[in-house]
Every structure is written in structure tokens, then in C-alpha cells.
Biopython code that builds the backbone (N, CA, C, O; Angstrom):
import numpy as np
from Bio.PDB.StructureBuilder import StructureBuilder

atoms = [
    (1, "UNK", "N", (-11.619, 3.378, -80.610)),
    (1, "UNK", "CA", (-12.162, 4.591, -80.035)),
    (1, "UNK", "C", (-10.979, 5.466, -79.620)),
    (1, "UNK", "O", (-10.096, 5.018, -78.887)),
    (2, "UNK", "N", (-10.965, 6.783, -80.117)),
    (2, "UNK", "CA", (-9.912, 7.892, -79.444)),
    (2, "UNK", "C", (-10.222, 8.158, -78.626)),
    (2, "UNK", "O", (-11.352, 8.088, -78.142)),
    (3, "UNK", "N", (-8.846, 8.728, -78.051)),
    (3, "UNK", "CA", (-8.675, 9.477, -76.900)),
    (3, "UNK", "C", (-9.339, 10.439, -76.077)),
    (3, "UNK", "O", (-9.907, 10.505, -74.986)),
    (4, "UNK", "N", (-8.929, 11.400, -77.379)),
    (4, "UNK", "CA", (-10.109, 12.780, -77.708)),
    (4, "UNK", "C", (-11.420, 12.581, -78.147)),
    (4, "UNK", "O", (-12.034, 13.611, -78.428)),
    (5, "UNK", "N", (-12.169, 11.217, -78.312)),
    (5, "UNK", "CA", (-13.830, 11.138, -78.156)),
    (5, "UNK", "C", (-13.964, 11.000, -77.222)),
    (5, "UNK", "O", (-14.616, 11.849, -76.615)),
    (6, "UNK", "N", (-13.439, 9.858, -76.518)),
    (6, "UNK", "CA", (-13.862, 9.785, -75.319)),
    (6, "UNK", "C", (-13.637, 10.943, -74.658)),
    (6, "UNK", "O", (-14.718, 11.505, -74.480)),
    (7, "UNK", "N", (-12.391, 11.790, -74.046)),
    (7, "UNK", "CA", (-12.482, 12.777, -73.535)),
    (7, "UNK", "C", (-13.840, 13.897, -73.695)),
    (7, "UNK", "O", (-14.524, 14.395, -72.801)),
    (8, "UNK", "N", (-13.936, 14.086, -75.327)),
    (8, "UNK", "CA", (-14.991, 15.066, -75.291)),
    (8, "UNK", "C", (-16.190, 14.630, -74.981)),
    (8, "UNK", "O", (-17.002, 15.487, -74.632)),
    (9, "UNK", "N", (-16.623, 13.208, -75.022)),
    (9, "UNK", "CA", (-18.038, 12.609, -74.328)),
    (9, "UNK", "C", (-18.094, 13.117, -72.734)),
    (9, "UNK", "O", (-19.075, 13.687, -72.254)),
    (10, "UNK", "N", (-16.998, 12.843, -72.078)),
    (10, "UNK", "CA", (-16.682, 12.609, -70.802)),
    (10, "UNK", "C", (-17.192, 13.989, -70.725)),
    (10, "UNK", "O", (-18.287, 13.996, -70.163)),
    (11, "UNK", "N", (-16.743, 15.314, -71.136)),
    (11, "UNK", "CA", (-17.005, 16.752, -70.535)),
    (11, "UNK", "C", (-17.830, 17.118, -70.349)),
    (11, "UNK", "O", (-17.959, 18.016, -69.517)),
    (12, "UNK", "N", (-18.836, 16.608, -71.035)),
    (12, "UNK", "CA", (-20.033, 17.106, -71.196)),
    (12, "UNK", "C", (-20.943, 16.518, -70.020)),
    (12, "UNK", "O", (-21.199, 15.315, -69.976)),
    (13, "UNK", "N", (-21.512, 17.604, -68.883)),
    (13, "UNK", "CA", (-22.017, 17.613, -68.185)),
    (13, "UNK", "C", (-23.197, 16.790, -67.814)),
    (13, "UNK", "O", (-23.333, 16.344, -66.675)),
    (14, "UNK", "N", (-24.283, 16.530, -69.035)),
    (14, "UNK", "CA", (-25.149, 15.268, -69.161)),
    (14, "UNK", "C", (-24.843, 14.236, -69.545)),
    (14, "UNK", "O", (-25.668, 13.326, -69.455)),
    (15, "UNK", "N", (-23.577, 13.990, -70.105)),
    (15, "UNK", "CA", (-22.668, 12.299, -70.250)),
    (15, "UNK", "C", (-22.130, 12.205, -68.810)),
    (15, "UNK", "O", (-22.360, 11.053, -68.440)),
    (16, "UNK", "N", (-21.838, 12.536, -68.342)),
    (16, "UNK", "CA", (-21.229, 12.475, -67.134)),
    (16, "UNK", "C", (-22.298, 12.122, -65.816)),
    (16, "UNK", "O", (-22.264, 11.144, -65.068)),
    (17, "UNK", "N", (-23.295, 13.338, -65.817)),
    (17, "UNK", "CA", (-24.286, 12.574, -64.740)),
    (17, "UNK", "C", (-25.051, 11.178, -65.586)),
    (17, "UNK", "O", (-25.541, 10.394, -64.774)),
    (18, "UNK", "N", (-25.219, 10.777, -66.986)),
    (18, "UNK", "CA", (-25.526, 9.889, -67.263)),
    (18, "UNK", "C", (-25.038, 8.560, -66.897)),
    (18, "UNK", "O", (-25.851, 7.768, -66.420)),
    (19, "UNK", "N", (-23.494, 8.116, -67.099)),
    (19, "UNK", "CA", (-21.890, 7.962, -66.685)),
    (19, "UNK", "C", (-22.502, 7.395, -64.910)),
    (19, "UNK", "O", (-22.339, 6.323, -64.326)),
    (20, "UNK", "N", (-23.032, 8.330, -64.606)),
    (20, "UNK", "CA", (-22.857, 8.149, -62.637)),
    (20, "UNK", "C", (-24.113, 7.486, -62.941)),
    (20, "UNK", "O", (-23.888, 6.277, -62.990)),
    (21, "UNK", "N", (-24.719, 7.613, -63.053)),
    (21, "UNK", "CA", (-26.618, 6.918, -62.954)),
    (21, "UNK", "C", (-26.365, 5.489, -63.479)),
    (21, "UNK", "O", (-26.787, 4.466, -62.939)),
    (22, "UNK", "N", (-25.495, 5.565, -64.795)),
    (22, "UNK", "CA", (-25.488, 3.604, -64.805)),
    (22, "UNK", "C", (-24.602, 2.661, -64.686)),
    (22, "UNK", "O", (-24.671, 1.436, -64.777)),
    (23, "UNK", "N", (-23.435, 3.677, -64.386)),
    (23, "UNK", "CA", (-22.346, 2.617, -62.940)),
    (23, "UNK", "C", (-22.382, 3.215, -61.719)),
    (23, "UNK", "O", (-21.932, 4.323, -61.430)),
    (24, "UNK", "N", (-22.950, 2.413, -60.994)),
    (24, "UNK", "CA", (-23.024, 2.630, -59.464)),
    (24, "UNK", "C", (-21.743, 2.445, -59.143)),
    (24, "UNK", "O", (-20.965, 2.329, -60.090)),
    (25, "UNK", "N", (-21.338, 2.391, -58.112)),
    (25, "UNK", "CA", (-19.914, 1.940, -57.288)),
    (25, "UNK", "C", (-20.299, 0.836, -56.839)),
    (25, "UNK", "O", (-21.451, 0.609, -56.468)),
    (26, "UNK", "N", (-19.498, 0.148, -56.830)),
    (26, "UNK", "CA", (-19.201, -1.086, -56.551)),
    (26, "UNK", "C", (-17.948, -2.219, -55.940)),
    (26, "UNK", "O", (-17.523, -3.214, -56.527)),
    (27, "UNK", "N", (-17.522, -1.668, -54.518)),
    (27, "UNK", "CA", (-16.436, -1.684, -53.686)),
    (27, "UNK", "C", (-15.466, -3.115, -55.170)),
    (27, "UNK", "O", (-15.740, -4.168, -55.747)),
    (28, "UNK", "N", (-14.494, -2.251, -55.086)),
    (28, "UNK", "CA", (-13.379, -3.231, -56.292)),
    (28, "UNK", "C", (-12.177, -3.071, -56.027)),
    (28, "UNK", "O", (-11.512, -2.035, -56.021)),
    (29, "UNK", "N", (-11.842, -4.306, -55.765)),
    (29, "UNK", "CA", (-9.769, -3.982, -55.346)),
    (29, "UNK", "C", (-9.301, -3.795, -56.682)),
    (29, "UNK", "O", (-9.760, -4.358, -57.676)),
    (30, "UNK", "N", (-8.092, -2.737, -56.640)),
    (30, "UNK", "CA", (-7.876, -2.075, -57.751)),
    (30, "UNK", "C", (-6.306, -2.596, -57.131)),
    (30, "UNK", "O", (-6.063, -3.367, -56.203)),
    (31, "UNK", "N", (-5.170, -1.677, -58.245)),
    (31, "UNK", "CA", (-3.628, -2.046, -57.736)),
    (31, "UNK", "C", (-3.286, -0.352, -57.465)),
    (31, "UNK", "O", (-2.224, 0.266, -57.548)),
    (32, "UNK", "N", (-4.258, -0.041, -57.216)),
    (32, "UNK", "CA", (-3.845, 1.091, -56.210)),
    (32, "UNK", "C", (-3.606, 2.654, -56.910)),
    (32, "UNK", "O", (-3.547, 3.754, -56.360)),
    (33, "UNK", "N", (-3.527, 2.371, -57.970)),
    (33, "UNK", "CA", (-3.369, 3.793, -59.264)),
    (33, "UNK", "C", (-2.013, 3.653, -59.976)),
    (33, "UNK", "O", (-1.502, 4.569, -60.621)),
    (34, "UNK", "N", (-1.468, 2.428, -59.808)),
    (34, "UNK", "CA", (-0.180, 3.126, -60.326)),
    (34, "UNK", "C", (0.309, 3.453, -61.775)),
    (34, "UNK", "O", (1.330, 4.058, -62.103)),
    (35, "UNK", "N", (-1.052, 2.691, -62.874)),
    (35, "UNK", "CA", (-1.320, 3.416, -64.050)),
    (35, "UNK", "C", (-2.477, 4.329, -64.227)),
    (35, "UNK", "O", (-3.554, 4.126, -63.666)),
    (36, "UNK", "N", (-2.302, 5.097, -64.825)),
    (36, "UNK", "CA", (-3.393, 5.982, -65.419)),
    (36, "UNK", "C", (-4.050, 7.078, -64.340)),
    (36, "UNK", "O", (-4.836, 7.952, -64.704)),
    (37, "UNK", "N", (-3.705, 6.938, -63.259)),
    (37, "UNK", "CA", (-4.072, 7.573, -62.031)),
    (37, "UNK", "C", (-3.133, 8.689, -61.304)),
    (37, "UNK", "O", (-1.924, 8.570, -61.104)),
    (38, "UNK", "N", (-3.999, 9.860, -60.934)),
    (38, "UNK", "CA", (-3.349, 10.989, -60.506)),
    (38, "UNK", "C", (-3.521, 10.849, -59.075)),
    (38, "UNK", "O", (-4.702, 10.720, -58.753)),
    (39, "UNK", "N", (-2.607, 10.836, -58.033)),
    (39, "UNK", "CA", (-3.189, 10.979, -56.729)),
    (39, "UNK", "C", (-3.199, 12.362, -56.699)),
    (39, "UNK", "O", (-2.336, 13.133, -57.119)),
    (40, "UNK", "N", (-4.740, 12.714, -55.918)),
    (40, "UNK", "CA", (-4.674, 14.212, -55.545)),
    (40, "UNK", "C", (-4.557, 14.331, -54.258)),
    (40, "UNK", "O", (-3.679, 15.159, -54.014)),
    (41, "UNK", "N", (-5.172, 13.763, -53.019)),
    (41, "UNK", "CA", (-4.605, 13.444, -51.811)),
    (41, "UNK", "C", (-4.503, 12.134, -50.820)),
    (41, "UNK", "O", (-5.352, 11.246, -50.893)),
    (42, "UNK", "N", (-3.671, 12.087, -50.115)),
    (42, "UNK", "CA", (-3.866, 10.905, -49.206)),
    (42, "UNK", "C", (-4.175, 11.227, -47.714)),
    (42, "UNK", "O", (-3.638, 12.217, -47.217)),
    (43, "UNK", "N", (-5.049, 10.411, -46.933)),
    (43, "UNK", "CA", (-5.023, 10.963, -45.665)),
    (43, "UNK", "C", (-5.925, 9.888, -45.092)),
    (43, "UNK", "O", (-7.064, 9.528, -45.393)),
    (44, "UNK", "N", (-4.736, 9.341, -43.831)),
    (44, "UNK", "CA", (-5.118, 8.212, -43.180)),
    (44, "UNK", "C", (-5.239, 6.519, -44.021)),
    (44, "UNK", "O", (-5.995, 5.556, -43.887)),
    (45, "UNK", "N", (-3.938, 6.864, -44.984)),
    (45, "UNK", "CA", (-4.489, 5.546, -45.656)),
    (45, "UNK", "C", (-5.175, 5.699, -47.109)),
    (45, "UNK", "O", (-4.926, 5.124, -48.168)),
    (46, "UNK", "N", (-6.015, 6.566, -46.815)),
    (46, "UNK", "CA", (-7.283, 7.199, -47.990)),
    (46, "UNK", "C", (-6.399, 7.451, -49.043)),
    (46, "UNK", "O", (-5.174, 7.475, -48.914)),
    (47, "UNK", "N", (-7.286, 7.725, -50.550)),
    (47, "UNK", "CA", (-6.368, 8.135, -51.386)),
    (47, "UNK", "C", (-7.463, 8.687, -52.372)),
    (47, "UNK", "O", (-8.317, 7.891, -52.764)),
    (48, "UNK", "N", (-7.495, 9.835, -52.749)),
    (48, "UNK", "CA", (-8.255, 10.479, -53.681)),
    (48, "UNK", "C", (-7.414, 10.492, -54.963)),
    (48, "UNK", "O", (-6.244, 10.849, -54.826)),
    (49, "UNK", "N", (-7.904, 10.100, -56.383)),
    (49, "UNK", "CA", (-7.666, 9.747, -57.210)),
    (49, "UNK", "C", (-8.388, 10.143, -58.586)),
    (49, "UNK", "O", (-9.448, 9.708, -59.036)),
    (50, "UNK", "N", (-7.388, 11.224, -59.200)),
    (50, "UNK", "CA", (-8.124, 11.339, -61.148)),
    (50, "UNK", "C", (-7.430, 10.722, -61.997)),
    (50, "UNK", "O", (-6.209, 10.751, -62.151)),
    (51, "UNK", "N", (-8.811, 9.721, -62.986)),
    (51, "UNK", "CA", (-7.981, 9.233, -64.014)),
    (51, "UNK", "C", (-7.442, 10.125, -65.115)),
    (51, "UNK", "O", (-8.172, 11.034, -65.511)),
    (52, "UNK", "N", (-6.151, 9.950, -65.694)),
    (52, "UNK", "CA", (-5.704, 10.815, -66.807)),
    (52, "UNK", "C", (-6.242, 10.745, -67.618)),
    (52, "UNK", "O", (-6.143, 11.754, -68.316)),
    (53, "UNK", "N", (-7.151, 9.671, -68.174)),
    (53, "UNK", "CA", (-7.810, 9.374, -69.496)),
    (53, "UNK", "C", (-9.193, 9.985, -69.052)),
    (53, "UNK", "O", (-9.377, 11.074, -69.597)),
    (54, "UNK", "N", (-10.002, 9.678, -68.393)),
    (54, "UNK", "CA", (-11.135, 10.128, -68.352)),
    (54, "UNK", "C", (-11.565, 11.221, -67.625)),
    (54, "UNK", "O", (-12.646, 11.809, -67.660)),
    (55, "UNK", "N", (-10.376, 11.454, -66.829)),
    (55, "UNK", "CA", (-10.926, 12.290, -66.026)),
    (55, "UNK", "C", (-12.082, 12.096, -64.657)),
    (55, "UNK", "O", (-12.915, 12.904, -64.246)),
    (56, "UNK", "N", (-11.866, 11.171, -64.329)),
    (56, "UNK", "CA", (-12.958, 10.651, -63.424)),
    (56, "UNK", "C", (-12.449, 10.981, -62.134)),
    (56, "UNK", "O", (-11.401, 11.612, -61.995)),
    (57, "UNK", "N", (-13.233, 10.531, -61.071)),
    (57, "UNK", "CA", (-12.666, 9.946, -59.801)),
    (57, "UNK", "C", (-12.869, 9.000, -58.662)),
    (57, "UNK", "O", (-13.947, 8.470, -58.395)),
    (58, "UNK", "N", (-11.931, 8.856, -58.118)),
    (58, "UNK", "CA", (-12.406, 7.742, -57.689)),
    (58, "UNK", "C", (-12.079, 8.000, -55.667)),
    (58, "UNK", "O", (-11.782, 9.081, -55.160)),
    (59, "UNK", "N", (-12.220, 6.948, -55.063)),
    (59, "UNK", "CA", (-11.533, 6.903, -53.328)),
    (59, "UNK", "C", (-11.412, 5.432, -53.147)),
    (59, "UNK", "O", (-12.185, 4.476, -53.215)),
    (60, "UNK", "N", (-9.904, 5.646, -52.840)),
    (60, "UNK", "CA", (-9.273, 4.074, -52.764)),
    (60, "UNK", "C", (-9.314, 3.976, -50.876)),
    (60, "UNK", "O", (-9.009, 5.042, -50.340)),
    (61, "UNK", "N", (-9.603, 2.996, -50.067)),
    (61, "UNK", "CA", (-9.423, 2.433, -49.074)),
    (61, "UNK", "C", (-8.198, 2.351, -48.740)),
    (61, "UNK", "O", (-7.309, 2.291, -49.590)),
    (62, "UNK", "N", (-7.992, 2.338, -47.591)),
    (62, "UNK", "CA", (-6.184, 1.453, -47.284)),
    (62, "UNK", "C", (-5.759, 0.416, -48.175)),
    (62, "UNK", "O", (-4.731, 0.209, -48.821)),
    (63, "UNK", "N", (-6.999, -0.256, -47.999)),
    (63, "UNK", "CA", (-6.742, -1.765, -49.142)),
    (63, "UNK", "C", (-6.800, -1.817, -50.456)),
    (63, "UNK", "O", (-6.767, -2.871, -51.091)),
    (64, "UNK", "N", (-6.914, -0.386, -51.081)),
    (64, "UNK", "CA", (-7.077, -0.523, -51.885)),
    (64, "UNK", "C", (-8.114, -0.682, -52.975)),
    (64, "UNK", "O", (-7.978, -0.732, -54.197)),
    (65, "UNK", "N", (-9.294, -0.756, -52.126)),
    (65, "UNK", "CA", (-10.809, -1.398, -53.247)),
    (65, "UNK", "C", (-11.131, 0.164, -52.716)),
    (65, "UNK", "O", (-10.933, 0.964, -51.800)),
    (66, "UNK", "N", (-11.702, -0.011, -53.854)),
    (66, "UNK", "CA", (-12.878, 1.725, -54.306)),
    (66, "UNK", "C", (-13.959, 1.348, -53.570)),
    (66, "UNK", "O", (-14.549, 0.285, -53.379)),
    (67, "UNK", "N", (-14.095, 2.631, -53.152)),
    (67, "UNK", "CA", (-15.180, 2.993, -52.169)),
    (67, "UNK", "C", (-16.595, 3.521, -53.066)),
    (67, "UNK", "O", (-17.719, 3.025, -53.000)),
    (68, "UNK", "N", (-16.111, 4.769, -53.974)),
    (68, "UNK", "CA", (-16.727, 6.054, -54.411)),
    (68, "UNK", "C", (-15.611, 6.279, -55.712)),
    (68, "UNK", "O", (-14.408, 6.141, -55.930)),
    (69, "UNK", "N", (-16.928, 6.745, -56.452)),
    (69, "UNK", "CA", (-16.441, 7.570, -58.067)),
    (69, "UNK", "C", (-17.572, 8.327, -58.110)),
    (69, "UNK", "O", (-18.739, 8.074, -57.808)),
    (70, "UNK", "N", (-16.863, 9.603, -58.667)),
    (70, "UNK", "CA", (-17.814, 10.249, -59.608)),
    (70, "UNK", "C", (-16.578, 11.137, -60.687)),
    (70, "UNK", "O", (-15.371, 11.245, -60.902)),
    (71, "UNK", "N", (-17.867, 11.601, -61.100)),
    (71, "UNK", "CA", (-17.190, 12.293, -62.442)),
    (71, "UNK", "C", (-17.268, 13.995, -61.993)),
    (71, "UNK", "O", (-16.891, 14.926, -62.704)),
    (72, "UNK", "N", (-17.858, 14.095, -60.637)),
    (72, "UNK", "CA", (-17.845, 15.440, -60.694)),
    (72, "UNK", "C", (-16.674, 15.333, -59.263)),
    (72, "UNK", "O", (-16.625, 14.400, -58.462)),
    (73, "UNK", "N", (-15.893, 16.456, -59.263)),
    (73, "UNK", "CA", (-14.770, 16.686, -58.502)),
    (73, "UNK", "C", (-15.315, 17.605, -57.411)),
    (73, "UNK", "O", (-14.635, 17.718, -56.391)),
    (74, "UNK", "N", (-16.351, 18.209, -57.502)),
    (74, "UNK", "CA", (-16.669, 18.694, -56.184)),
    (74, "UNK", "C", (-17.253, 18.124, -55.301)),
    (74, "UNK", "O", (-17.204, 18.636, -54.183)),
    (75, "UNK", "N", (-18.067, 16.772, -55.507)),
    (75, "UNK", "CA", (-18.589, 16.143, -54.993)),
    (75, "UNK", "C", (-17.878, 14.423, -54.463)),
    (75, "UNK", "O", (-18.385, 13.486, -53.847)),
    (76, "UNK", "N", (-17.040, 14.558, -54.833)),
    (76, "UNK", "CA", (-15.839, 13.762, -54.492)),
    (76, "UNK", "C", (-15.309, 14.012, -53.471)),
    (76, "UNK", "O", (-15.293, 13.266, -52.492)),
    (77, "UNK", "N", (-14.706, 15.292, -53.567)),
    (77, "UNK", "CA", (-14.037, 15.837, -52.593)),
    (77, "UNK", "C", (-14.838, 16.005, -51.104)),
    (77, "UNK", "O", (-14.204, 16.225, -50.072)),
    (78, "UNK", "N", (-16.491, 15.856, -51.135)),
    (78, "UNK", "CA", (-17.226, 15.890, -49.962)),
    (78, "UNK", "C", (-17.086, 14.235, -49.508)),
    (78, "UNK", "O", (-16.942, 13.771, -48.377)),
    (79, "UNK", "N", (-17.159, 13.704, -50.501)),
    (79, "UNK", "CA", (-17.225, 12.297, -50.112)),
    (79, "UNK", "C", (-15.793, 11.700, -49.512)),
    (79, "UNK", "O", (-15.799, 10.798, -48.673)),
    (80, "UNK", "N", (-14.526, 12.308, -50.040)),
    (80, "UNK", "CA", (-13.800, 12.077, -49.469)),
    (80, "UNK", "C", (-13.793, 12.688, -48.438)),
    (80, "UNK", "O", (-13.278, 11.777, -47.789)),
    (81, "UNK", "N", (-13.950, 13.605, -47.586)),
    (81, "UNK", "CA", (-13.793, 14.235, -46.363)),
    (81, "UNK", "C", (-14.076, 13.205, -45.061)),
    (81, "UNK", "O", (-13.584, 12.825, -43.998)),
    (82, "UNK", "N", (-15.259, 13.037, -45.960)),
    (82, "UNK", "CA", (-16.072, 12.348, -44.913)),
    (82, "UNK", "C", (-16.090, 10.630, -44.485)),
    (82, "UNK", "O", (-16.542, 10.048, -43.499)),
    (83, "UNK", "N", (-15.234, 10.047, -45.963)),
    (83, "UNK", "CA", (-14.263, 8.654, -45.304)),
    (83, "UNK", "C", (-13.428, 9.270, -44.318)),
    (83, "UNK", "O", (-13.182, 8.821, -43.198)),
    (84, "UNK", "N", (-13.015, 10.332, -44.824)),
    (84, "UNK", "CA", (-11.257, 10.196, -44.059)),
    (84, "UNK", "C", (-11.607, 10.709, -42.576)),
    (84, "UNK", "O", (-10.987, 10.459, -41.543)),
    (85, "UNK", "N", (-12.959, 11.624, -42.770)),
    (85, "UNK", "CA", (-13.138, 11.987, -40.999)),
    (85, "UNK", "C", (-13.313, 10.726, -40.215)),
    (85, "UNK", "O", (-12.644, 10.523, -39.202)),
    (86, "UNK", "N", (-14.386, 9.697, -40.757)),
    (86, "UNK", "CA", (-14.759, 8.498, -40.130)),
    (86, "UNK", "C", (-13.767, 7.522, -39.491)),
    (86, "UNK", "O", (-13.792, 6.695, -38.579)),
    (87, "UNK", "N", (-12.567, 8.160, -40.698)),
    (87, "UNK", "CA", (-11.042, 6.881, -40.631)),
    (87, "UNK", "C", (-10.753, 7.344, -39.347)),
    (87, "UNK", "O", (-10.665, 6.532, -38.426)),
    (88, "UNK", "N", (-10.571, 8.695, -39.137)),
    (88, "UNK", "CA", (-9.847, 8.733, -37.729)),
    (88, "UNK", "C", (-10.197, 8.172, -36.506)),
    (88, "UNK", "O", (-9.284, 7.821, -35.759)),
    (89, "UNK", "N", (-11.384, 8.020, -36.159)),
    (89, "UNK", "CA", (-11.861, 7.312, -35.077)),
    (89, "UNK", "C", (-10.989, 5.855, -34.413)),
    (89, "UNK", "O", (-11.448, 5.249, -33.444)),
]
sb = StructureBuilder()
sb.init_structure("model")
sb.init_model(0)
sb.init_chain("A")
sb.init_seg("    ")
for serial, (resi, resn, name, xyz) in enumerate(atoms, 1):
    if name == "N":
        sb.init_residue(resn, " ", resi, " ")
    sb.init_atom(name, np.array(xyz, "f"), 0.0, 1.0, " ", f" {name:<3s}", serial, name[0])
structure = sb.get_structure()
């Protein structure tokens, strides 16, 4: 499978909410991004995260295990807010 199929499956707006509907999240210790992974921010530990290949995203814990993915980036970004507000407590 290429690169560029998968990518162009991935864009498309009904592969993608399809994509979220039949992998749930499922808290998973990961090694933290250090392949294939873009950090976009960190805060408190937190770590918001796009894959280069798919384009996805994800929210890594302090420890490391995923919290949250989606494929849409605006809705990520709410979900991250709202770990990282909770973290501060």
C-alpha cells in the first residue's frame, strides 16, 4: 500500500469520520512520538501530536499512553485544552 493512497483515503472527510467511528481510543503506551510524529504542543507534561504519514492525531499523557485521537484537528485541539486544564489542578 502507498503512501499517497493512504494519504488520499485519509483526506477525505467521510474516511476520516469513518476512521473515528471504528477505532475508538483506547488508552496505549506508545514511545512517546519519536518516529513518525510531529509534536505540536506540550503543556504540563501533555503532548499534542500529528502523524506525518497519516495525518492524524493523537494526546500523549506524561506517561506516555494515548488518551485521545482524532483525525480532525479542531477537535483535538478542544480535547486537548481540556486534559491540560484538568492537569493543572
Amino acid at each position: 500500500m502507498s503512501n499517497q493512497w493512504m494519504q488520499g483515503i485519509l483526506r477525505s472527510k467521510k474516511s476520516k469520520e469513518l476512521l473515528y467511528m471504528l477505532f475508538p481510543n483506547l488508552p496505549t503506551k506508545t514511545l512517546g512520538g519519536s518516529f513518525f510524529w510531529d509534536t505540536l504542543d506540550r503543556k504540563n507534561g501533555w503532548k499534542l501530536q500529528k502523524n506525518l504519514i497519516t495525518e492524524h492525531y493523537r494526546i500523549l499523557d506524561p506517561e506516555n499512553v494515548r488518551q485521545a485521537w482524532s483525525p480532525d484537528e479542531s477537535s483535538i485541539w478542544r480535547t486537548f485544552r481540556k486534559f491540560t486544564l484538568v492537569s493543572q489542578d
